[in-house]
Every structure is written in C-alpha cells, then in structure tokens.
N, C-alpha and C positions, 0 to 999 in steps of 0.2 A: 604620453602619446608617442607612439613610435613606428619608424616606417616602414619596420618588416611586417609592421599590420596591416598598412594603409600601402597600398604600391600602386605611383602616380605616375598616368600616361603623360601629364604636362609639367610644366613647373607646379611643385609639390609644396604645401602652405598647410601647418596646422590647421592655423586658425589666420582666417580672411576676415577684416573689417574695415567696413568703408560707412563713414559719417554716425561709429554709438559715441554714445558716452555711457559711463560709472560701469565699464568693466574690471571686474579683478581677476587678475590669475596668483593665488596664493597657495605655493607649495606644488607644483604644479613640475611634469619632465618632459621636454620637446627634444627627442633623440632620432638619430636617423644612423639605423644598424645598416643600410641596406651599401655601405662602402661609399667605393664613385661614383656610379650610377647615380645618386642622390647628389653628389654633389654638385658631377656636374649638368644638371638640372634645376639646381641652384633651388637647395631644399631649403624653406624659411619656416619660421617657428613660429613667430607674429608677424603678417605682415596687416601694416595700417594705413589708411585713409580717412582721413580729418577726423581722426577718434583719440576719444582722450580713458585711459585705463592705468591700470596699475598694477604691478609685477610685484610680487613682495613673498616674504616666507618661506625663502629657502627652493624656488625653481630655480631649476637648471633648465641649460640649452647644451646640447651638447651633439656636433659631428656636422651643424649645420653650414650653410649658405650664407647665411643672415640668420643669427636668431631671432634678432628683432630688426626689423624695417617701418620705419615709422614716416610717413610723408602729410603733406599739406601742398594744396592749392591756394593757399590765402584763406582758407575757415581759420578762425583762431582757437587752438586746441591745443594740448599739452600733454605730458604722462609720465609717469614717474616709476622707475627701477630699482628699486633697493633690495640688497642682503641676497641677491642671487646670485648665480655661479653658472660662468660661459665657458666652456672647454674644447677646444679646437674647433672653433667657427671660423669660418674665412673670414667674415665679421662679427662678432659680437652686437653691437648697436649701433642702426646708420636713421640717419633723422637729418628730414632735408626741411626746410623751413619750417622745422617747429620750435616756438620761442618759450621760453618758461617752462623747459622741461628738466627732471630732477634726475639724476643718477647719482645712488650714495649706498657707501657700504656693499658694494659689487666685488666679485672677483674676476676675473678674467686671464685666463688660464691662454697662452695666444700660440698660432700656431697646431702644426698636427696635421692640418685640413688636408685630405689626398686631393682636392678640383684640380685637374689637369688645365697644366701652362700657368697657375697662379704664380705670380711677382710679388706679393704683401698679403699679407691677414694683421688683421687689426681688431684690437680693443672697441674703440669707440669712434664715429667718422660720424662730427657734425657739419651740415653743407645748412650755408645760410643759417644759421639759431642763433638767437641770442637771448640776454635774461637767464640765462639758464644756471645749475649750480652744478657743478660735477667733483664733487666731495668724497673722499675716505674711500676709495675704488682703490684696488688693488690687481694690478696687471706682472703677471709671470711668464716666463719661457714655457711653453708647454713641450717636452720634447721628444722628439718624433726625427732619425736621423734620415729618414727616409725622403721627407716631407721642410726642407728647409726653407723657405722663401723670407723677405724682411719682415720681421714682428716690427709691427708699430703700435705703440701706448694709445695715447688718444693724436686722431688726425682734425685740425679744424679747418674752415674753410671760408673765410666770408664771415664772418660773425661780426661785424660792423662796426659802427665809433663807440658802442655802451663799454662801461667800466665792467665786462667780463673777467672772472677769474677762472683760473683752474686750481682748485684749491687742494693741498694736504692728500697727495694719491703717492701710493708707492709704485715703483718701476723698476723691475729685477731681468735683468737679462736679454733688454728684447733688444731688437737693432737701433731703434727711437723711442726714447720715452715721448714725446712731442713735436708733432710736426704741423707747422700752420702755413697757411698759404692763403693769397686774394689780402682784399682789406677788411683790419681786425682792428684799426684804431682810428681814431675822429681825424679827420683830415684840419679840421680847425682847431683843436688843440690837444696833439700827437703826444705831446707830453708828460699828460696828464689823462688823456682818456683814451681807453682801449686795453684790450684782453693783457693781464697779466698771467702770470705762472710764479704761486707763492706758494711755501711749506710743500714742495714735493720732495719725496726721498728717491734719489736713486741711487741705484747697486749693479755694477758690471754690467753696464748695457754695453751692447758693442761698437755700436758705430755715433750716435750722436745721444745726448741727454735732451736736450734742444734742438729743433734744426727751423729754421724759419728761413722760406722760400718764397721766391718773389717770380713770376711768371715775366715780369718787364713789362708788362702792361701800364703800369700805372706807377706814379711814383710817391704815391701811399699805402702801398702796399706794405705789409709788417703788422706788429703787433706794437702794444703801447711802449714809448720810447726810454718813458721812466719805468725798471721794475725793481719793485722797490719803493723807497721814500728815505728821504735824509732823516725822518723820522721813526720809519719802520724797516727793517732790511728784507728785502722778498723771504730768507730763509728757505731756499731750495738746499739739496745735498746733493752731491757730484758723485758721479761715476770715479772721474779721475782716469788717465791712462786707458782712453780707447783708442780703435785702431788710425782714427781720424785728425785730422789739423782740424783745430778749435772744437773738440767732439762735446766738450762741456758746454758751451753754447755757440752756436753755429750760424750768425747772421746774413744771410742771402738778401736781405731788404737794402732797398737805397740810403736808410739813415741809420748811422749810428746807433745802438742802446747805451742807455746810460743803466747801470745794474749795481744797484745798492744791497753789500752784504755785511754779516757781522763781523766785525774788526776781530781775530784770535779764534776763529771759530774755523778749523782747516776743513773739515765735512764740509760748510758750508761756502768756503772759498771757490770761485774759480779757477781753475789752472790755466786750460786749455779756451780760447774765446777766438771768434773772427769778429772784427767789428761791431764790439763791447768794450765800452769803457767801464773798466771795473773800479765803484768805489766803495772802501771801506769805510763805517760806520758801529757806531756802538746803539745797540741797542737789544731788545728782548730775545731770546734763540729761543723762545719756547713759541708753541703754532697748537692755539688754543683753536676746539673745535668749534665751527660756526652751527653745527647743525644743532636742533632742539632735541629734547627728552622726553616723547620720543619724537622722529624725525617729522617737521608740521606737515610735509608733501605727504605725508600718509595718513594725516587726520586734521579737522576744524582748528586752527585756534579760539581761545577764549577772549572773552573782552580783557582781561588783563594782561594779557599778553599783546594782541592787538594796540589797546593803549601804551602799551610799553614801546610797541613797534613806532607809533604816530610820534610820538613824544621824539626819539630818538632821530627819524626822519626829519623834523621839524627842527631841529636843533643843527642838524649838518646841512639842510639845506638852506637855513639861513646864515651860516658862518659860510659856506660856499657861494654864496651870492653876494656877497655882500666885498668877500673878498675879490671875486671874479669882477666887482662893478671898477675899484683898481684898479687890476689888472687890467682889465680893459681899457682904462684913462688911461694907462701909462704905455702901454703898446701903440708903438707909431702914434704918439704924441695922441692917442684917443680916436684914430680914423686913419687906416690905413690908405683908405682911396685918395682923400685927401694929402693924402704924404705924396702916393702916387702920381698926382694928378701934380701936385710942386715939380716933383723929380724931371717930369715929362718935359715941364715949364725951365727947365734950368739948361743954363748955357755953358759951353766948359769954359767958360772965364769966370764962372762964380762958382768952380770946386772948392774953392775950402771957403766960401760962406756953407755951400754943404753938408762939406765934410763935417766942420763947428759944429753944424747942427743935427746930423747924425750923431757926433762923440755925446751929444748934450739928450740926447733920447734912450743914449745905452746905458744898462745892455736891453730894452725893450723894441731894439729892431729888430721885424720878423723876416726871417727867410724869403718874404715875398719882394721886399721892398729890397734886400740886397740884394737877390736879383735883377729887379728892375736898373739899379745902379748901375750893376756892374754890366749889364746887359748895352744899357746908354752909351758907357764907356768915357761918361762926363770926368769920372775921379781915375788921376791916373794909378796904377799899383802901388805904387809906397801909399799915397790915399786909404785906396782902397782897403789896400792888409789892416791900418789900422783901424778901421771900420771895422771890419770882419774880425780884428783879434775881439776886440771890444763888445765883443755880442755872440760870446761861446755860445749859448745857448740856442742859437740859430742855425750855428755853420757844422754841428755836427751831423754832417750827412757824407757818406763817398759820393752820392750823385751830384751836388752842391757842389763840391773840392773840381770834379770832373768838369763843371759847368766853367768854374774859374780858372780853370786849366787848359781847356781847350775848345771852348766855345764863347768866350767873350773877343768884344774889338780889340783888348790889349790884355791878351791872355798873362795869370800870374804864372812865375816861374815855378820850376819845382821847389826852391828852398823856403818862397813863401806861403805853399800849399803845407809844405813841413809846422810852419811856423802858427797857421790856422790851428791844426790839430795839437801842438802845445798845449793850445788852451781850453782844447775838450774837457779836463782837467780841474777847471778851473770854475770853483763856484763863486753863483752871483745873487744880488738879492732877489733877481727873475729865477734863479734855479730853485729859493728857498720859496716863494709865493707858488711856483708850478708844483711845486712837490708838498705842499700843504695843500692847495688844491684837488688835486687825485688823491690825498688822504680824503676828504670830503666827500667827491666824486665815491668814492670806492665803498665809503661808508654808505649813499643813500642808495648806492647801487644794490649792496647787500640784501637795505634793508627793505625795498620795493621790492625785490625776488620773490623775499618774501612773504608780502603782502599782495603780489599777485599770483604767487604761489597757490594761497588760501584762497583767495577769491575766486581761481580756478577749480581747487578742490569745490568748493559750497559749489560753483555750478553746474559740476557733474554729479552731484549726489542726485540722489536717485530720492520721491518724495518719503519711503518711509524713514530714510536716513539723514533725511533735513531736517534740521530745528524749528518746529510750526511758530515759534514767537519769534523766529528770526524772519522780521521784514526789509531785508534789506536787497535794495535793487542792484543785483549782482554786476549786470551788464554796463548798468551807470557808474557801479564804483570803479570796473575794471577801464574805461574811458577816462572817469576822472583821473584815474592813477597814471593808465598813460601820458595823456594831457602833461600831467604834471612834469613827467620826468623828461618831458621834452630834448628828445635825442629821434635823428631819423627814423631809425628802426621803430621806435614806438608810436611814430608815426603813421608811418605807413600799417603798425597792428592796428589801429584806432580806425582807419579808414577800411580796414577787413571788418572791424566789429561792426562799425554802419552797414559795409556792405551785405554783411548777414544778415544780418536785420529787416535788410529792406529800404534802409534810410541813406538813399543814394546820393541825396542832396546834399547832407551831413558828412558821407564819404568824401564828396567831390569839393566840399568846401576845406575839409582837413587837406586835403591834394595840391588845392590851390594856393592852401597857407605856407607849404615846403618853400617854393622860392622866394617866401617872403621873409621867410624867419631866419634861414639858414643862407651862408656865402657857399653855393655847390660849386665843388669841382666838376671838371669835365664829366668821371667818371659818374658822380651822383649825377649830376641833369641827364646823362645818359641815362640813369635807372629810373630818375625820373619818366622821362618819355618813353623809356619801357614799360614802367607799371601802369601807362596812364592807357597805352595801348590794349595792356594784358584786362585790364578794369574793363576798360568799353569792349573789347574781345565777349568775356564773359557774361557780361550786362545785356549782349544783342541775342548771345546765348538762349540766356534765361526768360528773354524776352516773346524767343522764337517757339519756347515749351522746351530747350533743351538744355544739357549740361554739360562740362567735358568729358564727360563719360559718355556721349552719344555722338562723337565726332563721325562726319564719311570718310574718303580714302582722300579727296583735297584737302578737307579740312585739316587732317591728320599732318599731312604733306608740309602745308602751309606751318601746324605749328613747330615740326620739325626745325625747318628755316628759322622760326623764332628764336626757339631754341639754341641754337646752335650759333647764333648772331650775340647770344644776350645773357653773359656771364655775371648774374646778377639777380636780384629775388625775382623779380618777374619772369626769366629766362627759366629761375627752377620752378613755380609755378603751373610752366611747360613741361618741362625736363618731367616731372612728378607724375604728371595725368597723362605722359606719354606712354611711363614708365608701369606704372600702376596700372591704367585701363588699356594699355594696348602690347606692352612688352615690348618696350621700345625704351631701351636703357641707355644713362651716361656711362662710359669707364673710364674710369678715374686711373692717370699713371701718378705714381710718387716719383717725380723727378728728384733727384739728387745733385744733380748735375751742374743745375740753375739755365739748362737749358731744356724745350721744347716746350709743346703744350700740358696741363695736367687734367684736362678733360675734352671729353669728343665723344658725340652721339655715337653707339655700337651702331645703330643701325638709322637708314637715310632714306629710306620707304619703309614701307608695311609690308614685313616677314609676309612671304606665298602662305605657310602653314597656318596663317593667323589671316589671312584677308575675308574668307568667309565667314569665321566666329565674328569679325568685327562690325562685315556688313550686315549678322545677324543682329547684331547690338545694338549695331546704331540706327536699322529700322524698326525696332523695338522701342515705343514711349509710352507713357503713362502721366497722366495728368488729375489731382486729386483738389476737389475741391468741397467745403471751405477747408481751408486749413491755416489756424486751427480748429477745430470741429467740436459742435456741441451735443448735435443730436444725430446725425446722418453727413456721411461723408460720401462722394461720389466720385469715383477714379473711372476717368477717358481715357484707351488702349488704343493702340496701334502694334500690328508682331507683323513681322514678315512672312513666316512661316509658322506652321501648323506641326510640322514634323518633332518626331520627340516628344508631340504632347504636352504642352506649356500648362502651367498650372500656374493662377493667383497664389498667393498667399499674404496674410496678415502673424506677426507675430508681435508679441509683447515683449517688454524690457529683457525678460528673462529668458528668453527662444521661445518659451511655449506659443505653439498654435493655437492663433485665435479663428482662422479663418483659411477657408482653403475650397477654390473655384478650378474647376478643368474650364479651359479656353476654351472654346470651338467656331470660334471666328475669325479673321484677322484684325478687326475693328470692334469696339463696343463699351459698355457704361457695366459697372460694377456697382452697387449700392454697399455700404455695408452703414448698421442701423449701431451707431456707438451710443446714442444712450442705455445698452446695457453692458456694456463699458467701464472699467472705473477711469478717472482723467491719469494724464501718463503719455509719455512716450510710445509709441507703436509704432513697427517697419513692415513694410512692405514690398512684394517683388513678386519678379514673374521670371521662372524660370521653365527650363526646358532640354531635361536630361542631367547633365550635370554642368551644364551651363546657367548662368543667372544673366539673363537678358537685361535686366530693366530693376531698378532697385530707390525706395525712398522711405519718409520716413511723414509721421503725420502726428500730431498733437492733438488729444483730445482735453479739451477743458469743460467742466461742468461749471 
C-alpha cells in the first residue's frame, strides 16, 4: 500500500478500523513515498478503534505518521505485532488504553521522519496499557542527518500498579532507550509491584538508557521501586559514558530505586545513576526467553500447555498470599489505622513509650505512619532519626528526606537527613519478604498475560477457526481471570467487560467494590470519580440511541473539558473518541527537564474544517433491531443530508458485500431478511462520498 497511489485530501489512513475483530495483516507494506506532504498530514498505516488484529510475517511500515495507532474507549480489545519492521515513522506504535497487548520480535529502525517542527520519533508510546508483553524488539538509530530530533526506545505512560515488565529488547543509538512517566507502580506496595525493566541491552545511546520522569503531580509517580530482586538481578546492560549525569539510570521520581545487579558483571553494572541505590548481588547473567515456540499471541494454546500454565499460577499465587498474610501482620503491628489513630492519641510526654514501641515494630514501619510522627512533632529528632534509621526501607525517598527537612514542627538538620540515607544500604528481613514478594507477584503476572493473552486470541477467532469442541465460555474465563489477579487495572477491565455486555448491574457492582477492597490514594479516588462519570457519560449515551462517535458541537466541547481536567483512564477514554472520531488530538511533550506539563489537548473547540463533516455525523443514526438476529433484522435511520448520495451497506467478516441500499429519504426502516445468511459477524454502515456517517455492527445466530 503506498501513497503515491492513494493521494489524500485529509489525514491519510491505510487501513481505518473501528470495533472488528480476527483481522490479519501478514506480510503486508504501508509506505508513504509522497515526502512531507504525507507527513505532515500525519499519514497512518493502521489506525484502530476497539479492534483487536494482528500484524505478523514480515510487514513493514515505513515513512509514516504513525504506523500503527491503536486506541480504546473502554471496549476490551487487544492486538499483537510481531517480526515486523518500522522505518522512519514519527511513531512506530502508539496504543492508548489497550491492555494485553503483545509486541515481540519487532524492529524498529527510529528516526528519519521529515514532519515539520517534530521534537521526538519513537519506537513505541504506550498511554494507559497494561498486561501487556513487550519482548525481543529491537530499536536502532535510523539515520538521516538532515532529520535529527530525540530517538526514544519504548515511551510509557500510566501503566498502573500490575507487575509490568519490559523484557529483553535491545537499544543501539537512540537518545533514550526508556522513558516512563505518570504512575507505573502500586501506590500500596511500591516495592514490589510495578513496571520493571529486565534483560534490556544497550549500546551507545546518547543521552539516557533509563530516564523516569515525574510530572509532580503526584507522589507515586515512578516505576516499581525494587528492580531487580536479592534473588534475581534485573540484568540490563549499560550504555556507559553518555553525554548526561546519571545517563545509565536517570530517576526524576520522588522515591528512591533500589536496583539489584550482577556482582562482577561490568556490562551489566551501573556507572552513572541519579537516585538509585545500586546493589550488587550474585546471581544468573543469563535472560532466558519468556516467549513460546512459537509465540502463543499468534496462535491457541493446548490443554497442556494451559495446564502447565494453571498449575504454575497456583503455585505462585499461593506462596505469594500466604506470605503477603505476614507481611501484612507485621506491617504497623497488623493495621496501620490503628497505629494511626495511637499516634494521634499520644501526648509528647509519652515519646519514648513511642519511640519503644516504634523500635519494637522495625523495620515494618511504613512511610505513612512516619509521617504522621514526624508531622505531630510528638518525638523530638535524636527520637525521631533513630526511628527513621531503623526502617530503611521506608525512608528511601528524596520527597520523604525533604518532608523531614523542611516541612516538619522540629525540622531534622542536614547531618541527620545524611545519616537516614546511610542506611538505604542497609538490608533488612522486610527488604528480603518485599523482594521474594515481587519475585511471586512478577511470576503470576507473567503467567496471567499469558492466559489472558489466549483467552483473547480464542475470542477474536473467527468461527471457521475455532475449535467446535471447544466449549468454553470465553468472556466468563476472561472475568474470572481478572477477578483473580485483583490489582485496579483489572478492575476497572472487568467492569468494561460487563459493560459490553450489557450487564450494567455487574459493571456497577465491581465499581462499587474498588473503595472497599483497595486503601486509594488521592490520585486513584480521583480516577475513581472519573470513571464513574465517564461509565454513566456513556450509559445515558447508549441509552439515547447514541455512541461517542455521534457527539454535537456541546457535547464535544464538554468532553474536551473532561479531558483535559482527567490525566487518567477515564480522561483517555475521552482523549481517544475525541481523537479518533473527531481529530481532536493529545500532544505529548517529552520533558527532560522535570519541568512543565507532558500533555495538552492540540485543540480546545472543533477545528472550522471539521465542523460540518461532524455535524454531518452526528445527525446521522442508525438503530438495528433484534440484535443478535435470527431471521430478519430491522435498522432505524435518520441522515441529515441527502447530498453525496448515502448508500446502506451490509458487509461480512471478510469485506464482501452482502447488501447494499441507495437512501432517498432522510428518515426510514431497512429490513434485511438474514435467514439466508450463514451466523457470523456482519457490519454495517451508511456512507456518503467518501465519508462514513454512521457505522455498526450486528450478530446473526441461527
């Protein structure tokens, strides 16, 4: 496909899809000869909407915009990239809230892009995903002296408290192999759960191998605190000598990393760090591949494989519970509120009763309660430091050090903020349970990816390519599974999968179960009463006959404000259907700096050029009933306009025409008679020129 064949008066898209499933593009070339002009037009190769497909066999993307753009409004949908080849795209692959998606065995060539005024081309930029696997990719300098702007490896963004990795990719030459920003680890146990970065290689990047940036929003912001394990060492390899202070890992977050590597292994040492404590450890250098033979994202697994998978699960998940029950006794003596609610209770004539009974709880006092302490101002500082020595594992944070430095009643001096950080150093039997913990964590994380990996393939298979003795209810295992792995994010999937469904009730009961099960921070109960907004938003929607694809010029307005208020999954959920159905985009700055903002809607009304197309769209409805259909389905229209000549059409899984009606009214009933039909997926839509008004999709079951 290339665009000196195809020459586009609008923004320029291969291939448009909004709400298939079981597409493949295998072997497949999305190029755009046509220079700037194309780019900056912002030429895409895939662009997607809640559609789940699969890229495999050697395509390429090459000279684009975006080669691939993959977005979600809260459908839960997936898709998977392997063994292809990206070549001077401004992005390679951008994917805003889709979770359990795969990229493996990729290359990605970065850099080259001529789009006028570009700042960054990048590999890969996930906003909000998680679950996901992003394995054996391979990102190089593409080079082009003309055309320099920062190469970044993979950009992530939001990917929440789940034990994410980024596993075993190499990174040759760009400005960042990794750059993450927002929050990427559990606010409730930072030290064990959230995005790591294991077995990456890198070779003469230039300015960071690592860079983890914190917007100051929030002071969970970072990625997981342990990388690594006393047990396993992350095994990354270093650049060494770029042009930057700490370019080998680069900490912008309020807390400390603690970064376990292999003792004698100089590749894999740190050199250069900001705000890493590096410790050395013996253990395996070798970074065995996680993926299957061949990769499962690309086909069924078998019942013994599956078995293997449960088996394995079950094993980690109950050594991780069992140890976390523990952990939790022994953390703030078993109930941190209760510590709380003492502390509050304490007079400073009973500091060193206390004190006593702080030293007698370490080192399982958490960062919140020595807050609270030191915040009371009950324990005077010689107290307090040895509280604080006595519970490394709490005080490593420069936001915390800052806190006791200049924002308590009897602020510590400089030599005992020196004296805290000593003992970042300093392992305890809470560093060896945290760090067998996220060994556990990291294992059942693996192995659910992969289990809802599969689960995802089997329910985009298309029926000739399902196994007819396989009766298993896809949707129920893929709930149970969530269910189980009980972390937010899977959460809030669980209450998308009801809400497809239709099973609002079931939605609204998992919704209500978040503040019960979980201690939110600020930032979460914010997300909270975002999604809860964004849910009923869509619900009154759907209720009205309409969808986010049928917004007016307030509606649009209004979600903008949302948007733009709500740095968060609900906030992209907006960001997505603004961006997709009306060209109304986020742009994304990579600050370096650790200053300003790193997102902001392009635009804050509806573009003049786009107000008509939109208001054509959004008085354009279509309502098909029953569905799903047995014998006869009947679709209710409304167009605005006649002009252009609007045409019905039905097509099947494959594109073929099944059906196809000229309009000649603005209002009316369509019949079409599917018992000669086989059962199957079938879309439908009404277009007009080369525009598509109105688009759905309908089920027929015999």
């Amino acid at each position: 496909m290339n665009d000196n064949n195809y020459i586009f008066s609008n923004t320029p898209q291969h291939v448009y899809i909004d709400g298939c499933t079981g597409i493949s593009f295998l072997g497949c070339q999305f190029n755009n000869d046509n220079s700037v002009v194309m780019f900056n037009k912002k030429s895409m190769g895939i662009k997607s909407m809640n559609s789940n497909f699969i890229v495999n066999n050697g395509t390429s993307f090459n000279n684009l915009y975006r080669a691939i753009d993959a977005r979600s409004t809260g459908v839960p949908i997936s898709f998977t990239v392997a063994n292809s080849t990206f070549t001077n795209n401004q992005t390679g692959i951008y994917s805003s809230y889709v979770n359990n998606f795969n990229l493996l065995l990729n290359t990605f060539n970065v850099g080259g892009n001529q789009m006028t005024g570009a700042t960054v081309q990048l590999g890969i930029q996930n906003m909000y995903g998680t679950g996901f696997t992003i394995e054996e990719n391979h990102f190089n300098k593409s080079y082009n002296p003309a055309y320099n702007p920062s190469k970044f490896g993979i950009a992530s963004y939001q990917t929440g408290t789940s034990s994410n990795q980024i596993y075993k990719n190499t990174f040759n030459e760009v400005n960042f192999g990794n750059y993450a920003w927002g929050i990427n680890r559990s606010s409730t146990n930072p030290n064990f759960q959230g995005l790591q970065y294991l077995c990456n290689e890198n070779t003469q990047n230039v300015n960071y191998d690592f860079y983890i940036y914190t917007s100051g929003e929030t002071t969970w912001d970072g990625i997981r605190l342990n990388q690594g394990s006393l047990q396993s060492p992350a095994r990354n390899t270093f650049s060494v000598g770029g042009v930057n202070q700490g370019n080998d890992i680069y900490n912008f977050s309020p807390a400390q990393l603690s970064y376990y590597y292999q003792t004698g292994n100089t590749q894999q040492t740190p050199v250069s760090t900001y705000k890493v404590t590096t410790i050395p450890i013996s253990g395996s250098e070798t970074c065995p591949s996680n993926l299957c033979d061949p990769p499962c994202a690309l086909r069924p697994l078998d019942e013994v494989e599956l078995s293997q998978l449960y088996m394995e699960y079950d094993s980690a998940e109950t050594a991780y519970l069992n140890l976390l029950y523990t952990y939790n006794t022994l953390m703030d003596g078993g109930s941190t509120n209760n510590l709380l609610t003492q502390i509050q209770q304490t007079w400073s004539t009973e500091a060193t009763t206390l004190r006593d009974e702080l030293l007698l709880l370490s080192p399982y006092v958490s960062q919140e309660v020595l807050r609270d302490v030191a915040g009371t101002g009950i324990l005077p500082p010689a107290m307090l430091l040895v509280v604080c020595m006595a519970n490394p594992d709490a005080t490593r944070s420069e936001d915390f050090l800052d806190y006791l430095q200049y924002d308590i009643p009897s602020p510590l001096p400089s030599y005992m903020i020196a004296a805290i950080e000593t003992t970042w150093d300093v392992g305890t039997s809470r560093t060896v349970m945290e760090n067998t913990l996220g060994d556990y964590n990291e294992k059942m994380a693996l192995v659910s990816n992969k289990i809802l990996s599969d689960l995802n393939y089997k329910n985009n298979q298309t029926i000739e390519e399902s196994n007819p003795g396989d009766t298993t209810n896809i949707s129920q295992q893929i709930n149970y599974w969530l269910n189980r792995i009980q972390t937010l994010e899977a959460k809030y999937e669980m209450a998308e999968h009801y809400f497809e469904e239709g099973s609002y009730a079931l939605a609204e009961d998992v919704l209500l179960s978040i503040p019960l099960c979980y201690r939110l921070t600020e930032a979460e109960q914010q997300t909270l009463t975002s999604y809860n907004y964004i849910y009923q938003y869509r619900k009154n929607l759907l209720d009205s006959g309409k969808t986010l694809s049928m917004l007016d010029s307030s509606q649009i307005n209004e979600l903008i404000l949302f948007a733009n208020n709500n740095a968060n999954i609900a906030g992209s959920i907006a960001e997505n259907a603004l961006c997709f159905y009306y060209d109304i985009c986020t742009q994304d700055n990579y600050d370096t700096t650790g200053t300003g903002n790193n997102r902001q809607m392009r635009n804050t009304n509806i573009p003049a050029a786009h107000f008509q197309e939109v208001q054509d769209v959004v008085a354009c409805r279509v309502m098909v009933l029953p569905n799903p259909a047995t014998d006869k389905a009947t679709f209710q229209y409304s167009i605005n306009s006649l002009k252009d000549k609007p045409e019905f059409e039905i097509r099947d899984m494959t594109g073929r025409e099944i059906m196809k009606v000229r309009i000649t009214e603005k209002e009316g009933v369509i019949e079409w008679q599917t018992v000669v039909v086989k059962s199957g997926m079938y879309y439908f839509s009404i277009k007009a020129g080369s525009k598509t008004l109105a688009r759905g999709k309908l089920t027929v079951r015999k």
